[in-house]
C-alpha positions in Angstrom: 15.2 16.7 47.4 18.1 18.2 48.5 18.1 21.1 46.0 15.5 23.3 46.8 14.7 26.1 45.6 12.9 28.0 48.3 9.2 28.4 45.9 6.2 28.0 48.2 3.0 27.2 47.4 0.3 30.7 47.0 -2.4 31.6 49.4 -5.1 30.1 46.8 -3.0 26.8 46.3 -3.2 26.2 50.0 -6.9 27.0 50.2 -7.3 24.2 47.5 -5.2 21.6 48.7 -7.3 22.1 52.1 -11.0 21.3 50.2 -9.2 18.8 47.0 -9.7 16.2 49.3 -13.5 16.0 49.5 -13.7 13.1 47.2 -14.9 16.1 44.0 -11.9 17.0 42.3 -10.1 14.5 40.1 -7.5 16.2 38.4 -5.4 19.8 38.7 -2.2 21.1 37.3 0.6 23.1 39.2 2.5 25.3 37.7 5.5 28.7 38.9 4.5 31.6 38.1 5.7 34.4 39.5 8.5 32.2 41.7 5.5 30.5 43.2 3.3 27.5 42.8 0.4 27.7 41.3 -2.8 26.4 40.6 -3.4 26.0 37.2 -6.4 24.0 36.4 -8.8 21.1 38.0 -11.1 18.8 36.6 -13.7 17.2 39.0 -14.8 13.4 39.2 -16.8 11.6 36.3 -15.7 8.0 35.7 -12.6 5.9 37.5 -9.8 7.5 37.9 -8.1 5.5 34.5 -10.8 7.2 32.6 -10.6 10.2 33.8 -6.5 10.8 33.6 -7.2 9.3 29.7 -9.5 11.9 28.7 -8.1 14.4 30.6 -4.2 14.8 30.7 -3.7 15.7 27.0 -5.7 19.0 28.0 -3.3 19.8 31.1 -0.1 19.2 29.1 2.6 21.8 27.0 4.8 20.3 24.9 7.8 23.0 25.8 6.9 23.6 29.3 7.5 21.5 32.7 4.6 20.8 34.7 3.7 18.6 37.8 -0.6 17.0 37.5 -2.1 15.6 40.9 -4.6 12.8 39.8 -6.7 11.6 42.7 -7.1 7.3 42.6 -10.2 5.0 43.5 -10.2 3.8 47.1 -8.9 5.1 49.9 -5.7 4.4 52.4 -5.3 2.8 55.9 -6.6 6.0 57.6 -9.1 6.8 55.4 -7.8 9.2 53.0 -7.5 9.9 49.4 -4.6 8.3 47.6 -3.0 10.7 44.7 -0.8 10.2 41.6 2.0 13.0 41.5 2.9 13.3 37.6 5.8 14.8 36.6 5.7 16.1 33.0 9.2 17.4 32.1 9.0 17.6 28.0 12.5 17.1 26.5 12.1 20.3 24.1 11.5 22.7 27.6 14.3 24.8 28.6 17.0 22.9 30.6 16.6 25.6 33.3 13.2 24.5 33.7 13.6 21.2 33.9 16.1 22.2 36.6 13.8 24.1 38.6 10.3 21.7 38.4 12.5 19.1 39.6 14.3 21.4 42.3 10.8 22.7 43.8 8.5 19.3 43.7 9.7 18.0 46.9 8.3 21.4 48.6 5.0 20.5 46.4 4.8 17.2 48.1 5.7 18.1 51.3 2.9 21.3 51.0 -0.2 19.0 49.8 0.3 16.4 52.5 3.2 13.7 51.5 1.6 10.6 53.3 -1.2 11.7 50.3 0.7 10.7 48.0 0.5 7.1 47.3 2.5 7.5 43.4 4.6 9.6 42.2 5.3 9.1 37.9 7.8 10.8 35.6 6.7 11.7 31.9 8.6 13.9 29.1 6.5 12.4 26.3 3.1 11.8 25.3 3.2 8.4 24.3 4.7 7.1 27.8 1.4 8.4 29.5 -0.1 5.0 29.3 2.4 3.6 31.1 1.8 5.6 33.9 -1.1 4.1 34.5 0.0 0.7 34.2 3.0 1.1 36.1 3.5 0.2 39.7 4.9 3.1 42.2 8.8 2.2 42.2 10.9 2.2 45.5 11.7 6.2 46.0 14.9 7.6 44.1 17.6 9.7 45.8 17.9 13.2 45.2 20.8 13.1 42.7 18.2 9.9 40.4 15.6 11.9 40.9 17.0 15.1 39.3 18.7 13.5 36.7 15.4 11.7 35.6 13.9 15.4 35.0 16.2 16.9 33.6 16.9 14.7 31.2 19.8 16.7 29.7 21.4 15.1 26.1 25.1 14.8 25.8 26.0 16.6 22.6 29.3 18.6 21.8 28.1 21.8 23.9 26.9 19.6 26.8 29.0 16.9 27.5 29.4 18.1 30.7 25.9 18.4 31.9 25.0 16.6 35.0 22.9 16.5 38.1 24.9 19.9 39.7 26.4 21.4 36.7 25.0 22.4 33.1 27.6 22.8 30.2 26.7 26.3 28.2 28.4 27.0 25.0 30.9 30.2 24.7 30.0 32.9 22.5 33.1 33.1 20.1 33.5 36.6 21.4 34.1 35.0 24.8 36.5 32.5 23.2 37.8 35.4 21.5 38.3 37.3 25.5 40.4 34.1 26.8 42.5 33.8 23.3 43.9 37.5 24.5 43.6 36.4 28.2 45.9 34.0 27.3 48.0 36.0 25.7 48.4 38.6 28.5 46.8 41.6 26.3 44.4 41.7 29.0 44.1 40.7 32.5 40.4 41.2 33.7 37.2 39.0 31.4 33.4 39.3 32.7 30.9 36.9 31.4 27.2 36.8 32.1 24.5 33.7 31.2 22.4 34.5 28.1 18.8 33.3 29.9 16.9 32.7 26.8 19.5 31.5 24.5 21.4 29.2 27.9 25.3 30.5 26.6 28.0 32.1 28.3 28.5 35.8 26.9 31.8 38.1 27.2 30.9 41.4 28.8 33.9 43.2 29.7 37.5 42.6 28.5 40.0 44.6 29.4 43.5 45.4 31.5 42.6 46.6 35.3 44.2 47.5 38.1 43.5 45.5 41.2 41.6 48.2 43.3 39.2 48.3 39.9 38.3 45.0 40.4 35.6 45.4 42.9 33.9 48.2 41.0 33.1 45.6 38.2 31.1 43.3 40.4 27.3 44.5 39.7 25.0 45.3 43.1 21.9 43.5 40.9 22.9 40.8 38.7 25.2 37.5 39.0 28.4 37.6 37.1 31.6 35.3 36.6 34.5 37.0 36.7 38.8 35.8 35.3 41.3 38.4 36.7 44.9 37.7 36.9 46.2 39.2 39.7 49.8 40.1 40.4 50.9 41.4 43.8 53.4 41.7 46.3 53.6 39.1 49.7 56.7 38.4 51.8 58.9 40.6 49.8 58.5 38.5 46.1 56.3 39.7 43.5 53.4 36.8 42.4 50.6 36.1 39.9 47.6 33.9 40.5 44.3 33.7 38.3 41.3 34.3 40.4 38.0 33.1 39.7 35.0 35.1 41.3 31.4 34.1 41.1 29.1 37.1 42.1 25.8 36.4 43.3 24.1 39.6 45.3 22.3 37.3 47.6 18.1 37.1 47.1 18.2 40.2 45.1 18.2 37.7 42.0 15.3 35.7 40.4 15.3 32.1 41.6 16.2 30.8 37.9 19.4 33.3 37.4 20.3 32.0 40.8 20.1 28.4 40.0 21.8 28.5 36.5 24.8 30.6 37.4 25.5 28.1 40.2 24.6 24.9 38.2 27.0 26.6 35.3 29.9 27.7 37.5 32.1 24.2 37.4 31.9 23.5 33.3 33.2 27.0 32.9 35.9 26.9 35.2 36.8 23.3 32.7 36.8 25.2 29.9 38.5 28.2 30.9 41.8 26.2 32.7 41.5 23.7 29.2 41.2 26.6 26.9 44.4 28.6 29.3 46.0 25.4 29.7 47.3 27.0 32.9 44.6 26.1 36.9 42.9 29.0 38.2 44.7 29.6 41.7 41.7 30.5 43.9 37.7 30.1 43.5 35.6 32.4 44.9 32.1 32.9 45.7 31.2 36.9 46.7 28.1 39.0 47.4 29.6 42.2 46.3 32.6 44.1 44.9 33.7 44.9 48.5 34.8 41.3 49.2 37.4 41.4 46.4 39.0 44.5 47.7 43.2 44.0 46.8 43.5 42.9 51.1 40.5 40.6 50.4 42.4 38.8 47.2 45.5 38.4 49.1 44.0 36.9 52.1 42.2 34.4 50.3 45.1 33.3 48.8 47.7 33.5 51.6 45.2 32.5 54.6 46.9 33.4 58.0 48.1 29.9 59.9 45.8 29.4 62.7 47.0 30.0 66.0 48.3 26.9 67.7 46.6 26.0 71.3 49.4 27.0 73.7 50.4 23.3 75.5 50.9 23.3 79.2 53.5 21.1 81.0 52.2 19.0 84.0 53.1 20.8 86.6 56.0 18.8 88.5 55.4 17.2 92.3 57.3 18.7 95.1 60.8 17.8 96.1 62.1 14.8 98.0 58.7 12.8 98.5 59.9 9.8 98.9 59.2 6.4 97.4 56.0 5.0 96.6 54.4 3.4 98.7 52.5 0.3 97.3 49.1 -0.6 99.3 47.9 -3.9 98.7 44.3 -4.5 99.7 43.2 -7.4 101.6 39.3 -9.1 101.2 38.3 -10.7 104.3 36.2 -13.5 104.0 34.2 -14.9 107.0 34.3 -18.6 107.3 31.0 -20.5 108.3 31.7 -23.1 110.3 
């Protein structure tokens, strides 16, 4: 996929998938822990592989928690190799945000077992569509964007109308509704909101009335934050305004999860912000630390110099009094046999 979240596989889930394929193990469940994958269980060979996934996957299964289940099949491919199921169980009471990342991190799980292994891959978020993965024939492969809308499998309600394959729609706190209402009414020019992980909602953490050079002071060195400011300033002798909104991420210093649901929650925020202000936020940005939304920093992203212009040389003019043209015409010569 072309989300990825940059989880590898362990030590001991590489050593496995180096002996899995000695024609033994039947079964075994993958899980993150710890940003990483994981082997979680395995279940060796008894009966075809039909009976074996039947008696079996019920034990390898949460009902609130994403997991992916390789399943080896009977027979072997042209080269003389296993063939494997890749299950996808993506229960529609987990979290969203896991949803989001199992389906973010399976292409690195394909790509670490061995792709041309896999001869299925199968999607499940219930238990009584398991049968059908058995019955059902592997389908033609799904782009990214199918592929992690399948899993996620987000329902539209009132608080997530917006959710989609890049974005997820979180609910405002009414304090935070409370922080634009004054926003909007100019009793205060700076709001900070942060993601609620557990409870997936956006949370008001500072409102108040700053100066510009405070502004980067407010940006945390460890966690991601969104901030509103509306900035007034001076450029080419007139006094403006603009509404800046910054997203601070400090780079890797983040878990993978905070990473991915600030960024998938950026966009539906921004909507509801300019609906709830009425008014288009002026300038996006996207910053490591406080030091990149310095006052110089604010004004440059919003006046961007003009870049300079290639200088264009003249041809340079032939010398004086050269005359007229002269015109050659070429002549073939052609032999003539007699």
């Amino acid at each position: 996929m072309s989300h990825q979240t940059g989880i590898k596989a362990n030590e001991k889930l590489k050593k496995f998938f180096a002996k899995c394929h000695n024609g033994k193990t039947r079964l075994f469940k993958v899980t993150i822990e710890n940003e990483e994958l994981t082997l979680a269980a395995q279940i060796e060979s008894k009966g075809t592989w039909e009976d074996d996934f039947r008696k079996n996957i019920n034990k390898l299964l949460e009902n609130d928690q994403p997991t992916y289940v390789m399943c080896r099949l009977d027979g072997k491919n042209d080269t003389g190799g296993y063939r494997w199921l890749l299950l996808s169980w993506s229960p529609d009471d987990s979290p969203v945000r896991q949803k989001m990342l199992y389906a973010s991190t399976k292409a690195t799980l394909r790509q670490e077992f061995g792709g041309g292994h896999i001869a299925r891959e199968s999607h499940a978020s219930a238990l009584d569509e398991l049968d059908s993965v058995i019955k059902e024939k592997s389908p033609g492969p799904l782009t990214s964007e199918e592929e992690m809308a399948k899993e996620t499998r987000v329902p539209i309600t009132m608080d997530t109308s917006g959710a989609c394959l890049n974005s997820l729609h979180m609910p405002l706190v009414e304090e935070a509704k409370g922080g634009l209402e004054k926003f909007g009414s100019k009793l205060v020019n700076y709001l900070r909101f942060s993601i609620d992980l557990d409870e997936e909602r956006i949370l008001l953490d500072l409102c108040e009335q700053i100066e510009a050079k405070e502004l980067a002071s407010k940006v945390p060195e460890n966690s991601a934050k969104y901030h509103l400011f509306r900035f007034q300033y001076e450029f080419g002798n007139e006094s403006k305004q603009a509404l800046v909104f910054v997203y601070s991420m400090p780079g890797y210093s983040c878990p993978i999860k905070e990473r991915m649901l600030y960024s998938s929650s950026k966009a539906p925020l921004i909507e509801s912000i300019e609906s709830t202000l009425g008014a288009k936020i002026d300038k996006k940005m996207e910053v490591d630390s406080g030091k990149e939304v310095s006052e110089d920093c604010l004004i440059e992203a919003l006046h961007p110099p003009e870049p300079e212009v290639a200088k264009k040389f003249d041809k340079p003019k032939g010398p004086p009094n050269r005359g007229a043209k002269r015109i050659t015409k070429s002549v073939r010569q052609c032999s003539v046999l007699n």
